[in-house]
C-alpha positions as CSV (number, residue, x, y, z in Angstrom):
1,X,15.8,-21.1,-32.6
2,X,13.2,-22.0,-29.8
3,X,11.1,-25.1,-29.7
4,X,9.3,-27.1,-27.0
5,X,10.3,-30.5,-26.9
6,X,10.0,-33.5,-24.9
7,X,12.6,-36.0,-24.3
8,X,10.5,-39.0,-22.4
9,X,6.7,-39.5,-21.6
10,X,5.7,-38.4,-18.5
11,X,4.4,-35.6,-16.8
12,X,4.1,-31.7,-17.3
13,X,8.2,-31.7,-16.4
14,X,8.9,-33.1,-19.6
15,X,7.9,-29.8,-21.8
16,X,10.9,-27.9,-22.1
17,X,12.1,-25.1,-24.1
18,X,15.1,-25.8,-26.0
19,X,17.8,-24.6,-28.6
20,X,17.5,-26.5,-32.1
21,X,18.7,-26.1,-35.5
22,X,16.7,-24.0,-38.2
23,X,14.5,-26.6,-40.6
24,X,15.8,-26.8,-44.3
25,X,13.4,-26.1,-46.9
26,X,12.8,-29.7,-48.9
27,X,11.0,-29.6,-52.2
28,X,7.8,-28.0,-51.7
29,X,8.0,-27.0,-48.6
30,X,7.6,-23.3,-47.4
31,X,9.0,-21.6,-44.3
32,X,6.6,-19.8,-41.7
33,X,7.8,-18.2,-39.0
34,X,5.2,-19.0,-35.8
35,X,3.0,-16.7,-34.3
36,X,0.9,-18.6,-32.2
37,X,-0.1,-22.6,-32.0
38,X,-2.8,-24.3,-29.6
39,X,-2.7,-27.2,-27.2
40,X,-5.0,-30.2,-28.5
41,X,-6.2,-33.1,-26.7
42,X,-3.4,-34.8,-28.8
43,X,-0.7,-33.5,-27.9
44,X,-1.4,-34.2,-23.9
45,X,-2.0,-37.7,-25.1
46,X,1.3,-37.8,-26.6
47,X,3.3,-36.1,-24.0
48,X,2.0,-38.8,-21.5
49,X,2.7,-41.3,-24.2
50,X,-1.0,-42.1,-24.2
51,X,-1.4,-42.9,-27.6
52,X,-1.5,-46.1,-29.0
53,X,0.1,-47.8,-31.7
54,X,3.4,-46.6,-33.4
55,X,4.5,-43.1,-33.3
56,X,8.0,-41.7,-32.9
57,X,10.1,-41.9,-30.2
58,X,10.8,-38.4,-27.7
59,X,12.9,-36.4,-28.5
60,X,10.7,-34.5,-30.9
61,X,8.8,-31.5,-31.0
62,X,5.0,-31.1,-30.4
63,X,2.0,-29.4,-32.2
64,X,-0.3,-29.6,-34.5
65,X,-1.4,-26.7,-35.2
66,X,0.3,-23.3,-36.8
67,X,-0.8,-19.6,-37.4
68,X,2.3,-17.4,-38.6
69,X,4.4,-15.5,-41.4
70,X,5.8,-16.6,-44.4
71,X,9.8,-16.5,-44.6
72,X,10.7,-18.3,-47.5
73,X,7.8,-19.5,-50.1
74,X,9.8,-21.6,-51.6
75,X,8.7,-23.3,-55.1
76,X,5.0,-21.8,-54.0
77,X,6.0,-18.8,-55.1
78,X,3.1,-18.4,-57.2
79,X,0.6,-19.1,-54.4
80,X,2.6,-17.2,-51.9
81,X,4.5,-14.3,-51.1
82,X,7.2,-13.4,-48.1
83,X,5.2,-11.8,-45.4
84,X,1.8,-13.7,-45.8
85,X,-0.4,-14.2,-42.7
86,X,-1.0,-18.1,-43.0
87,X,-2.4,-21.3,-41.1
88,X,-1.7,-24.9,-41.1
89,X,-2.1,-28.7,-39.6
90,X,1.2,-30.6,-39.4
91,X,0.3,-33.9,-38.7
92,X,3.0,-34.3,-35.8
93,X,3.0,-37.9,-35.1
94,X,3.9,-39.0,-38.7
95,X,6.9,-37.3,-38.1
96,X,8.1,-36.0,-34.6
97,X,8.4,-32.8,-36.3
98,X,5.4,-30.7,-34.7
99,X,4.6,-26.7,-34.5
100,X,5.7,-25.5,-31.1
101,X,8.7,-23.9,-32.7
102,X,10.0,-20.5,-34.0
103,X,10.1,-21.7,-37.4
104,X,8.7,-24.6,-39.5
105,X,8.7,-26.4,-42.8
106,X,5.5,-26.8,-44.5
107,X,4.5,-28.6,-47.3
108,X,3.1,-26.1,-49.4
109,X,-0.1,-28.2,-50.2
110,X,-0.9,-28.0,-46.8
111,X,-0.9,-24.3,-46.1
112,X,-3.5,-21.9,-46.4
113,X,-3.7,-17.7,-46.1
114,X,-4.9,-17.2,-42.6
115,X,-8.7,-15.4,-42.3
116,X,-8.2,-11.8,-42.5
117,X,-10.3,-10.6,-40.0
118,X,-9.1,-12.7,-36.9
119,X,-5.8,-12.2,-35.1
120,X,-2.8,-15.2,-35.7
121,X,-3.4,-16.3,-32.3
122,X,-7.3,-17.2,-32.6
123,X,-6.7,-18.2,-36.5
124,X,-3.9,-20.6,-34.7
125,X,-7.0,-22.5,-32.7
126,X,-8.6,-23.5,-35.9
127,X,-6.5,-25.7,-38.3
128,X,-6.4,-29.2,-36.2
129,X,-10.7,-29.0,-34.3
130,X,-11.3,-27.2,-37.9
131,X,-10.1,-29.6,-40.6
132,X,-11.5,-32.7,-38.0
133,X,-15.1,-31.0,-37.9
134,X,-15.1,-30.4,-41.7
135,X,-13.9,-33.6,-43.0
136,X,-16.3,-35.5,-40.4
137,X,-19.5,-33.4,-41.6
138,X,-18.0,-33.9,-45.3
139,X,-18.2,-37.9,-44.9
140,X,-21.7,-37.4,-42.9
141,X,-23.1,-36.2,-46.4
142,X,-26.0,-33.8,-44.9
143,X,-28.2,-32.1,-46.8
144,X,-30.0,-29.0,-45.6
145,X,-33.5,-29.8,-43.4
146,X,-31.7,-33.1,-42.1
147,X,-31.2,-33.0,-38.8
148,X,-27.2,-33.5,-36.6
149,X,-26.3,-34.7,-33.0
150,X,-23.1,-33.4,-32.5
151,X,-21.8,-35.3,-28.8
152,X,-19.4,-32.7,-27.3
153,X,-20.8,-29.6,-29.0
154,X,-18.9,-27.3,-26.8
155,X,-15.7,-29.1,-27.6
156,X,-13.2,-27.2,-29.7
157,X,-14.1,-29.6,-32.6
158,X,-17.7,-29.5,-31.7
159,X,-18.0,-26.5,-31.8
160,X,-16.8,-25.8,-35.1
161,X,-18.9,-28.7,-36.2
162,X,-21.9,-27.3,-34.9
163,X,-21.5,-23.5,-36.2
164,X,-20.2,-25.4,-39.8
165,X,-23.5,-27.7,-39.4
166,X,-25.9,-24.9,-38.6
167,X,-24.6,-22.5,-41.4
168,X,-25.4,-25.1,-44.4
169,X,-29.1,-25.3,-43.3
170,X,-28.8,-28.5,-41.1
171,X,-30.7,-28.8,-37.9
172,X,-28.2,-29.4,-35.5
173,X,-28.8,-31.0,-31.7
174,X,-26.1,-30.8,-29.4
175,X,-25.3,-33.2,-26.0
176,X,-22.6,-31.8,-23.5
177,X,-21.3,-32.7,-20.4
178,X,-23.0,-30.0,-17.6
179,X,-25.7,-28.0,-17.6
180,X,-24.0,-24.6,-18.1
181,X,-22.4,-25.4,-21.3
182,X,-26.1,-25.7,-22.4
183,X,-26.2,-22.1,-23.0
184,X,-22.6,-21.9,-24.7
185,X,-23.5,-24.7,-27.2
186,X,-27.1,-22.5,-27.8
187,X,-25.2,-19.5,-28.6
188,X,-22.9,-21.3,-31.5
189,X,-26.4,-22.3,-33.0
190,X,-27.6,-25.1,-31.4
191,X,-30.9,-25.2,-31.7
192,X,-31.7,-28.0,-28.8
193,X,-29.1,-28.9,-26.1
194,X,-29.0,-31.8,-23.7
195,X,-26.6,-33.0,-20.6
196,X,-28.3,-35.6,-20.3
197,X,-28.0,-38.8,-23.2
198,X,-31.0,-40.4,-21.8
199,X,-33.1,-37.2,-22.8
200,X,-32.1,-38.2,-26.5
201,X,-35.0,-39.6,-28.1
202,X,-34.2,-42.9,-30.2
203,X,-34.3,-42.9,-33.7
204,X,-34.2,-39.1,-33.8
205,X,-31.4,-38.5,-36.0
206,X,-29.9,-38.6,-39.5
207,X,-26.7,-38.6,-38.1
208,X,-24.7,-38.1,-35.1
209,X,-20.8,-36.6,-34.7
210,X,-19.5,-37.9,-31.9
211,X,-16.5,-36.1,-29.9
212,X,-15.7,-37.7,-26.8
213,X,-17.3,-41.5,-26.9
214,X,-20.6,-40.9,-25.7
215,X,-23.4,-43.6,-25.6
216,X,-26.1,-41.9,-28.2
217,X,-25.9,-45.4,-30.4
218,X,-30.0,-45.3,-29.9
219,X,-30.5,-42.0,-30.4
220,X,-29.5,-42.9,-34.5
221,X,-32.2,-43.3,-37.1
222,X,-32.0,-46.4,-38.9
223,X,-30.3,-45.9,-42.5
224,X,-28.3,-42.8,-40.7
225,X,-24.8,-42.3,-39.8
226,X,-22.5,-41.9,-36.9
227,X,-18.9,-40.7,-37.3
228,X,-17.0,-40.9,-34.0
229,X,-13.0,-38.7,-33.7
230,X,-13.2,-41.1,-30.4
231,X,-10.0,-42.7,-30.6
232,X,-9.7,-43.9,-27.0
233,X,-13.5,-45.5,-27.1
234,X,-12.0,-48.3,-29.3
235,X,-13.0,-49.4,-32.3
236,X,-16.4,-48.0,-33.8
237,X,-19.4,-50.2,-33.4
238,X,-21.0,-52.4,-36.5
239,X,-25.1,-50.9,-36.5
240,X,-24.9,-52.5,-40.1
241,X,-28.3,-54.7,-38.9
242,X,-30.1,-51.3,-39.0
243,X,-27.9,-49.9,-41.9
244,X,-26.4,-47.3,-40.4
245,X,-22.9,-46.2,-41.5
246,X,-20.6,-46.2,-38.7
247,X,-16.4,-44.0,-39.6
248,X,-14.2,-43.5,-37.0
249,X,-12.3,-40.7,-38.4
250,X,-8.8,-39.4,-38.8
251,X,-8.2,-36.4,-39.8
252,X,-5.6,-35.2,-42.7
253,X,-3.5,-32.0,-43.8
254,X,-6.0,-29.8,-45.9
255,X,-5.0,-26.5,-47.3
256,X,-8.5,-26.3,-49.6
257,X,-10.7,-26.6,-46.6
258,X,-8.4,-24.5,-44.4
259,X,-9.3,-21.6,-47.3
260,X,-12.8,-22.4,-46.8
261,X,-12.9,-22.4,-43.1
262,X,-11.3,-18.9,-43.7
263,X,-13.4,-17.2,-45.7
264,X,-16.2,-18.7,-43.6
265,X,-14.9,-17.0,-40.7
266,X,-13.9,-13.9,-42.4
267,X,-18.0,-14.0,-43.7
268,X,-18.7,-14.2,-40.3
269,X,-20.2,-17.5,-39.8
270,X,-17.2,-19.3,-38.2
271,X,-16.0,-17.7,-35.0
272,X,-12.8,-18.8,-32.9
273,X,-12.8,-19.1,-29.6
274,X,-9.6,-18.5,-27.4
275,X,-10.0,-19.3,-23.6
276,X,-6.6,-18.3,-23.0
277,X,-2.8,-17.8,-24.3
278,X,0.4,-18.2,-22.3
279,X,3.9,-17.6,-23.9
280,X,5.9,-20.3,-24.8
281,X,8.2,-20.2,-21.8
282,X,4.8,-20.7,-19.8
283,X,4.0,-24.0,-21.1
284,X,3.8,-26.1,-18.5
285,X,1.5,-24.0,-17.1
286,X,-0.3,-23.6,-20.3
287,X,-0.6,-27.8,-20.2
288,X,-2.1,-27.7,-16.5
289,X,-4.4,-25.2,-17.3
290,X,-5.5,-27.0,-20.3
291,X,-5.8,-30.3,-18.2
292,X,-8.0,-29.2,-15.9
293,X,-10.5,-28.8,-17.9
294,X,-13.8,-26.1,-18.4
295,X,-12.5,-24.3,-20.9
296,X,-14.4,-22.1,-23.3
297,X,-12.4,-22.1,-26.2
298,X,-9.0,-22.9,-27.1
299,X,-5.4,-22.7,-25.1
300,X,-2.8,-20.7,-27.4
301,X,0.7,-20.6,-27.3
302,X,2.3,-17.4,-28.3
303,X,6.3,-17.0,-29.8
């Protein structure tokens, strides 16, 4: 079978597509055959051995993210039959084992049925920005009336955060980088959008979801909370003098809210967005498209 693989850090010369053995099914696990996966800001990182800390060692296999067709259910049998459109987050760096394959071996627990109403390449954009946005609201603990900064709301994870934000009542805010994605970020509910952080008035909000590392510290009410998926910006910063609850989060394999993000988009409220897909033999030119930046939605990989 096909898989993209790199065998060293380095540039976009290192993705290639190579010949590799079939995974065996462990305990649990159930076989999908791809349809369609999606470049993350990860999996650049990775490739250009960015990343910090220990991860595996090339040669291994990259991706994150999955949207296919169940082979071989395995012992979910019950759960799931052969032929079931479904969608999962592989958490590639525990392993080296990622996605950008023609077949892969799930855990079970961490597979969901895909939405019904979307195609397998936009339900392929969702798993990785969609379990990140809904475990960072989860620990944010909004109510409904309370109102969100989400930094980086046209982002692929912001903005699933805000459309996830907005549909449970909160008020949500939104800071982005230029002035045209002002617009973009109003149309996925936003109902105020800046490009500028020192428009942000202090103290303003209950809590703020930061994407990207931006400086909206001030911008926090005292006794809120500030979740940051910011890796690269270094450790979170310690507001506990105006008791505010600062998580940098990670996010985690999630089959529950992958049925939930589902149904929400099958309901309507959730929508994908795919910028652009390029066949798997076009990958490196998939990766330079996705590094320079502007995009509107998500980069797909088709198999």
């Amino acid at each position: 079978m096909r898989a993209i693989r790199i065998d060293g850090f380095g540039g976009f010369d290192r993705l290639r597509v190579e010949d590799v053995s079939e995974p065996r099914l462990g305990i649990g696990d159930v076989l999908v055959r791809t349809i369609a996966s999606a470049i993350n800001p990860v999996d650049d990182k990775t490739r250009r051995g960015g990343i910090a800390g220990a991860m595996p060692a090339p040669p291994m296999v990259l991706g994150w993210d999955v949207a296919g067709v169940v082979l071989d259910p395995g012992a979910a049998m019950d759960d799931l039959r052969v032929g079931d459109r479904v969608f999962a987050m592989v958490p590639q760096l525990a392993t080296g084992h990622g996605t950008w394959a023609d077949l892969i071996a799930i855990p079970a627990h961490q597979v969901a049925r895909a939405p019904e109403g979307t195609s397998l390449v936009e339900a392929a954009t969702l798993p990785l920005p969609g379990l990140t946005a809904w475990q960072a609201l989860a620990g944010l603990e909004l109510r409904s009336g309370q109102r969100l900064l989400v930094a980086g709301g046209t982002g692929a994870v912001g903005g699933i955060a805000v459309q996830l934000a907005r549909h449970v009542g909160v008020e949500v805010h939104a800071l982005v980088s230029r002035p045209a994605q002002v617009a973009a970020v109003r149309a996925l509910g936003a109902e105020q959008a800046f490009d500028d952080p020192a428009a942000l008035e202090p103290g303003t909000y209950d809590a703020v979801f930061d994407t990207f590392g931006a400086p909206v510290l001030d911008a926090i009410a005292d006794g809120g909370r500030y979740t940051s998926v910011a890796t690269e910006a270094g450790p979170v910063p310690d507001l506990s003098h105006r008791k505010v609850r600062t998580t940098l989060h990670q996010v985690s394999p999630d089959a529950g809210a992958l049925a939930e993000i589902a149904r929400l988009v099958d309901a309507g409220a959730l929508r994908a967005r795919v910028h652009a897909a390029f066949p798997l033999h076009r990958v490196r030119e998939a990766h330079e498209h996705f590094a320079r930046g502007g995009l509107t939605g998500k980069i797909a990989l088709t198999f």
